[in-house]
Chimera marker file (.cmm) of the C-alpha trace (Angstrom):
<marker_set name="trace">
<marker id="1" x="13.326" y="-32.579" z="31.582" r="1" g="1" b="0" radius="0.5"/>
<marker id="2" x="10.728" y="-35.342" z="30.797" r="1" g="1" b="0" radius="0.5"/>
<marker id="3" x="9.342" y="-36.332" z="27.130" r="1" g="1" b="0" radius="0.5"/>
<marker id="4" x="5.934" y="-34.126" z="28.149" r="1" g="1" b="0" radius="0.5"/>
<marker id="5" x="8.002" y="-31.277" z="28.698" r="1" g="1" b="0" radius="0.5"/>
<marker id="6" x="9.657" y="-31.138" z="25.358" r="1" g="1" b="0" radius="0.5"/>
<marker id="7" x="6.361" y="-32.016" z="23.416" r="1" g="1" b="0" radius="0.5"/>
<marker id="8" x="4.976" y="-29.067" z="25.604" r="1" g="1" b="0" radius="0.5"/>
<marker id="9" x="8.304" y="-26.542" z="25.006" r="1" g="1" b="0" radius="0.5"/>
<marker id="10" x="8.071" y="-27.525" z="21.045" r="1" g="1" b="0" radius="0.5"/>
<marker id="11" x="4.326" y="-26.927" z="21.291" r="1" g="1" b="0" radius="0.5"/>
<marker id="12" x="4.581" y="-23.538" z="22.515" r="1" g="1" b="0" radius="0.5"/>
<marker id="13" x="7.482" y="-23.120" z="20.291" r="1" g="1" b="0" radius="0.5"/>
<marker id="14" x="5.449" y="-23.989" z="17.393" r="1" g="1" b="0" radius="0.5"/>
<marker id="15" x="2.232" y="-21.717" z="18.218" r="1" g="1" b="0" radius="0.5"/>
<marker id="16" x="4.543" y="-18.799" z="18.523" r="1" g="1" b="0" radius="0.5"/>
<marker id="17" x="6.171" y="-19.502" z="14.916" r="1" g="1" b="0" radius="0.5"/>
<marker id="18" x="2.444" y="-19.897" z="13.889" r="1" g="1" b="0" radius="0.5"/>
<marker id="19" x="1.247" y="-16.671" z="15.663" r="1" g="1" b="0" radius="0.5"/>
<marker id="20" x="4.517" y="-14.780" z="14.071" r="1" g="1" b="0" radius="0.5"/>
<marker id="21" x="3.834" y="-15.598" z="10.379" r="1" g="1" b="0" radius="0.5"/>
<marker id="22" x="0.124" y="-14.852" z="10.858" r="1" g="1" b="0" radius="0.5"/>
<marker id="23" x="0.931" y="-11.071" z="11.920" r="1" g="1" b="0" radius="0.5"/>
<marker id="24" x="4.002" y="-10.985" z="9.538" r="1" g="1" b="0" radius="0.5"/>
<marker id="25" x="1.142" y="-11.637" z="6.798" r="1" g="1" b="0" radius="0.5"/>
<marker id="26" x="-1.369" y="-9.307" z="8.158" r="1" g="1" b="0" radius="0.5"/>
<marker id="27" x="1.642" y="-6.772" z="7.986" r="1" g="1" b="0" radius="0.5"/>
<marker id="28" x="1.945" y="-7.660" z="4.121" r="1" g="1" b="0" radius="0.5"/>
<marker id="29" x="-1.319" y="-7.337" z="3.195" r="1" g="1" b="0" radius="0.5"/>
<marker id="30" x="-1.524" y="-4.072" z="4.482" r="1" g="1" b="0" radius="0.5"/>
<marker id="31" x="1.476" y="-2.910" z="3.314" r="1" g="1" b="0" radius="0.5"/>
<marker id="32" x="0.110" y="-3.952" z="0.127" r="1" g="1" b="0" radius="0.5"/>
<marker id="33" x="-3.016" y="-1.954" z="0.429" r="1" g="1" b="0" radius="0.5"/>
<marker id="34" x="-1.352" y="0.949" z="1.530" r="1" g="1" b="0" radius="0.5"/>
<marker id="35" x="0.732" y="0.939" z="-1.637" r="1" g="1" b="0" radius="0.5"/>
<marker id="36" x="-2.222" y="0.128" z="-3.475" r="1" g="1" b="0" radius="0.5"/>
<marker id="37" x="-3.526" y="3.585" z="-1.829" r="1" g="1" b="0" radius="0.5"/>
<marker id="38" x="-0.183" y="5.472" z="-2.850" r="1" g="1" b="0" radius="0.5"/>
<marker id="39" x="-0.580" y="4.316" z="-6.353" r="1" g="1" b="0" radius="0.5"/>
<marker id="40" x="-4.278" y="5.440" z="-6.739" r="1" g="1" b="0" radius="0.5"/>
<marker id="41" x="-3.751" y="8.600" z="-5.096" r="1" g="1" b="0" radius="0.5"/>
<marker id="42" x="-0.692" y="9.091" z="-7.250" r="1" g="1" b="0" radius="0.5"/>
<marker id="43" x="-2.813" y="8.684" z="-10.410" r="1" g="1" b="0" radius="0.5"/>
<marker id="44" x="-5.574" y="11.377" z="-9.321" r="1" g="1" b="0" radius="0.5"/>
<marker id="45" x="-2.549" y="13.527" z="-8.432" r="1" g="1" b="0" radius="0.5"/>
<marker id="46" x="-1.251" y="12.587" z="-12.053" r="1" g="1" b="0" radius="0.5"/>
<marker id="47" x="-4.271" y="13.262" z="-13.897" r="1" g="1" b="0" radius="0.5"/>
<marker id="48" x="-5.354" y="16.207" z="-12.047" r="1" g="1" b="0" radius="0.5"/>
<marker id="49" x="-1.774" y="18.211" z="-12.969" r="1" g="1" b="0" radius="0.5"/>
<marker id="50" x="-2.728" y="16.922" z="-16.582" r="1" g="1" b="0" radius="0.5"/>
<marker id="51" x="-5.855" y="18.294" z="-16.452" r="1" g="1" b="0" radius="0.5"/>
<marker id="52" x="-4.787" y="21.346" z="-15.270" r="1" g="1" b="0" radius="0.5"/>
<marker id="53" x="-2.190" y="21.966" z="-17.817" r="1" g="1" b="0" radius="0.5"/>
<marker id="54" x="-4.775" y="21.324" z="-20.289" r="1" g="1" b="0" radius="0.5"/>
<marker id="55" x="-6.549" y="24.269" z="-18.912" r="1" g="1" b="0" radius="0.5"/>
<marker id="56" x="-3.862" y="26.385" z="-18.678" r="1" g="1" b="0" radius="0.5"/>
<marker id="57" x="-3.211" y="25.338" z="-22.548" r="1" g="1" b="0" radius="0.5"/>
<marker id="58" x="-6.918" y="25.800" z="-23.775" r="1" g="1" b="0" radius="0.5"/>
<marker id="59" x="-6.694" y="29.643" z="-21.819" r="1" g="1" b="0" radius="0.5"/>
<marker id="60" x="-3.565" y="30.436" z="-23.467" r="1" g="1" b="0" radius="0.5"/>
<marker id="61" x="-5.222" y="29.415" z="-26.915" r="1" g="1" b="0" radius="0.5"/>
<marker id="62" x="-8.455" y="31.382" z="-26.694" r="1" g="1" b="0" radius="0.5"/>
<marker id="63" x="-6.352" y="34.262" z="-25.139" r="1" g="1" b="0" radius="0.5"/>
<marker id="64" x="-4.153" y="34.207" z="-28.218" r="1" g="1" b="0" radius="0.5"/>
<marker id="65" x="-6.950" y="33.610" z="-30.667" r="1" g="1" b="0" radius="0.5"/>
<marker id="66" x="-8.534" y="37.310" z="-29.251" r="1" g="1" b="0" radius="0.5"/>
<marker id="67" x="-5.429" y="38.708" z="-29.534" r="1" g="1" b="0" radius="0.5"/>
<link id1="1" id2="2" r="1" g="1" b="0" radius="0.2"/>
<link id1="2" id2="3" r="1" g="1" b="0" radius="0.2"/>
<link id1="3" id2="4" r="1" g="1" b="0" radius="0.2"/>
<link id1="4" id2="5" r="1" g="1" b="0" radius="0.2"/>
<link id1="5" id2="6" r="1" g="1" b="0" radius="0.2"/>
<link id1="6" id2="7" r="1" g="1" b="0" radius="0.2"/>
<link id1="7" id2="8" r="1" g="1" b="0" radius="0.2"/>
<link id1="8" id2="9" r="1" g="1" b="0" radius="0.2"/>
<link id1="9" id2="10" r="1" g="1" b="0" radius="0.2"/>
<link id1="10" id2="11" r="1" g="1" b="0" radius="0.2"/>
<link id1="11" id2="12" r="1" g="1" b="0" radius="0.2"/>
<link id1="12" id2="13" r="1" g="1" b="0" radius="0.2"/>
<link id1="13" id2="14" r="1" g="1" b="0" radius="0.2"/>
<link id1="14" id2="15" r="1" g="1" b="0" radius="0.2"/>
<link id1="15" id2="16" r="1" g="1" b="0" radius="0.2"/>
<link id1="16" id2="17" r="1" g="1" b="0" radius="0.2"/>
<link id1="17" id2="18" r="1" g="1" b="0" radius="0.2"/>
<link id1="18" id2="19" r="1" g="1" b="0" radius="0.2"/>
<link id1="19" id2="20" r="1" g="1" b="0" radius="0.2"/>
<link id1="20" id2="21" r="1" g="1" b="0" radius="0.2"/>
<link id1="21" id2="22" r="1" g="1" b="0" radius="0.2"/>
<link id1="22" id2="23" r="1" g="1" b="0" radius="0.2"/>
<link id1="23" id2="24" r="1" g="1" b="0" radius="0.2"/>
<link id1="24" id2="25" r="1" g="1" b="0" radius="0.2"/>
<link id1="25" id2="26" r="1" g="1" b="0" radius="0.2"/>
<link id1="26" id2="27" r="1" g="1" b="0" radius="0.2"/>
<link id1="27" id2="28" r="1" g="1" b="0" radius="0.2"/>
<link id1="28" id2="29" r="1" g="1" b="0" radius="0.2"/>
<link id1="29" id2="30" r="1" g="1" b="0" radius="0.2"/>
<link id1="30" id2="31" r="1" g="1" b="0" radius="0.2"/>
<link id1="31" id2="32" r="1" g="1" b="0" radius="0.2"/>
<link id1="32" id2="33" r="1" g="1" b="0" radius="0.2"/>
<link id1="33" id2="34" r="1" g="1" b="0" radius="0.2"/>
<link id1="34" id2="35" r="1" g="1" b="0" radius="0.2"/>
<link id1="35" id2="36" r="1" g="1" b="0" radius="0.2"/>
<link id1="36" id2="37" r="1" g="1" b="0" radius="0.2"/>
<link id1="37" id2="38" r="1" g="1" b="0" radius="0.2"/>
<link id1="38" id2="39" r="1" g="1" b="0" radius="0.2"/>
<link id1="39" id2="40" r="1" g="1" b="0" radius="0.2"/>
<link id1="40" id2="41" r="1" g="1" b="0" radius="0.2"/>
<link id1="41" id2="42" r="1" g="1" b="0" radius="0.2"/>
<link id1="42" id2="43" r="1" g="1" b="0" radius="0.2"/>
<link id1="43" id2="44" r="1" g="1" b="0" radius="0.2"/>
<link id1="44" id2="45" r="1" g="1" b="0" radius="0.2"/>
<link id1="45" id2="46" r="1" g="1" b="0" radius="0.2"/>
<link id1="46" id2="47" r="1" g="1" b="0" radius="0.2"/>
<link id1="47" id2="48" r="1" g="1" b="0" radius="0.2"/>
<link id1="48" id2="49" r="1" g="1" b="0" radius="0.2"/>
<link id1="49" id2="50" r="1" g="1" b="0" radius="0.2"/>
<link id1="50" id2="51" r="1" g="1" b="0" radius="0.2"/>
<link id1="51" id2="52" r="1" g="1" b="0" radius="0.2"/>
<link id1="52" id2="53" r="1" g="1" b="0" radius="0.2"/>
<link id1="53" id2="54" r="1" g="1" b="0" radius="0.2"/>
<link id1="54" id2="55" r="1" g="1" b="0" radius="0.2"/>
<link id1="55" id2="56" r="1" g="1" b="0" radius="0.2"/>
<link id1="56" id2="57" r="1" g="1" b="0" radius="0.2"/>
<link id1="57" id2="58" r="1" g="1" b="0" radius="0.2"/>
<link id1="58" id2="59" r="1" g="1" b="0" radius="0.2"/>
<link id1="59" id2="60" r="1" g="1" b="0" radius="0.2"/>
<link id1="60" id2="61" r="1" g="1" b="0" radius="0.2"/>
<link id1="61" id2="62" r="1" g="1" b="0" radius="0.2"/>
<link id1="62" id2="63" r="1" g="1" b="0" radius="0.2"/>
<link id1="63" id2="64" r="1" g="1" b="0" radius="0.2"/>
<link id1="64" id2="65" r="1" g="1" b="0" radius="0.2"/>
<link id1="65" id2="66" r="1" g="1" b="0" radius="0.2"/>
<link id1="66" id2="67" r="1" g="1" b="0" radius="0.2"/>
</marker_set>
């Protein structure tokens, strides 16, 4: 195996690593969105139970405030 070949072997070599980190990083970022996502979606859920409750509270009060 000549000089070239090795310079063309750690070339290739090298693009791969290169191409590998670029799509492990495109994987990060959108695992990061995704979770980014979760957490909004969490909140709404969150603040939609809350809001519920409240209702359910508020019904209960004016219910026992006729009674």
């Amino acid at each position: 195996m000549g000089m070239s070949d090795q310079f063309r072997d750690k070339a290739q070599e090298l693009q791969q690593r290169a191409k590998d980190a670029m799509n492990q990083q495109k994987d990060a970022q959108q695992d990061d969105e995704e979770g980014q996502q979760g957490q909004q979606q969490g909140s709404m859920t969150q603040r939609a139970k809350r809001a519920g409750r409240q209702v359910i509270d508020e019904t209960k009060r004016q219910r026992d405030q006729q009674d």
